[in-house]
C-alpha positions in Angstrom: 7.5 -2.3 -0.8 4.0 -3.0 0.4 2.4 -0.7 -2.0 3.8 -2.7 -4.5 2.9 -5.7 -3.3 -1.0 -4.2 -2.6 -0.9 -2.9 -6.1 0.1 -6.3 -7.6 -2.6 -8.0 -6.0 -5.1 -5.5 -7.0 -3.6 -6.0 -10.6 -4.2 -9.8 -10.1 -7.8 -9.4 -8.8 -7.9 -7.2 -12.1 -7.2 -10.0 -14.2 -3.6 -9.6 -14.9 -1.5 -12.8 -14.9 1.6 -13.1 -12.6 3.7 -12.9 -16.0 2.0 -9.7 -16.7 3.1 -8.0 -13.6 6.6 -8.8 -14.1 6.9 -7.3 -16.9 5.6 -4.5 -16.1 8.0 -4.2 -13.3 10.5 -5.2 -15.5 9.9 -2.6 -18.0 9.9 0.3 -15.6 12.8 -1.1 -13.6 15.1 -2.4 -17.1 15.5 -5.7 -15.9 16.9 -4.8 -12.1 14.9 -6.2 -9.3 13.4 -4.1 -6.5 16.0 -5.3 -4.1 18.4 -3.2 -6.2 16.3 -0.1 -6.8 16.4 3.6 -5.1 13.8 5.2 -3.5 12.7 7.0 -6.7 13.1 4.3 -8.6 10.4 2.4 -6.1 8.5 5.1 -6.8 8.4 5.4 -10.5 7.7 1.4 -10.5 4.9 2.5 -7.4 3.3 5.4 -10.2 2.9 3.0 -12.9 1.6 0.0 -11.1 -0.4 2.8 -10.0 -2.1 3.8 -13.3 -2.8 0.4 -14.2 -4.8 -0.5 -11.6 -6.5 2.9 -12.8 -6.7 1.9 -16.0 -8.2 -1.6 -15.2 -10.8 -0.5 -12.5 -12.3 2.4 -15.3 -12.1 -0.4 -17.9 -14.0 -3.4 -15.4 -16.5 -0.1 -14.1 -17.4 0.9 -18.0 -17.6 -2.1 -19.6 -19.3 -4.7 -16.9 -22.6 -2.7 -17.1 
C-alpha cells in the first residue's frame, strides 16, 4: 500500500489532479477499493500507476527543454 501511495504523490507532483488518480485506480480496480483488493490485484493497480509516472516523467524530461 505504500507504493501506491508513493506513486500517487509522484503522479500529483506530475501534475495529475486528485480526480485523475482515482480514476485511474478506479479503472484498474472496476470500481472496488483497495481495501477489498488481492494481492495481485494491488499489483496490477501498483504496474499501472507505475507506467504513468513513466509516461509523465519522459513527457515533463522531453518537452521542458
Amino acid at each position: 500500500m505504500s507504493k501506491i501511495t508513493t506513486l500517487t504523490n509522484q503522479l500529483a507532483v506530475l501534475g495529475y489532479t486528485g480526480f485523475e488518480i482515482s480514476e485511474l485506480i478506479r479503472s484498474v480496480t472496476h470500481g472496488r477499493t483497495l481495501h477489498q483488493l488481492n494481492h495481485a490485484a494491488l499489483r496490477r493497480v501498483t504496474n499501472v500507476l507505475g507506467q504513468y509516472v513513466r509516461l509523465g516523467t519522459d513527457y515533463v524530461a522531453n518537452y521542458s527543454k
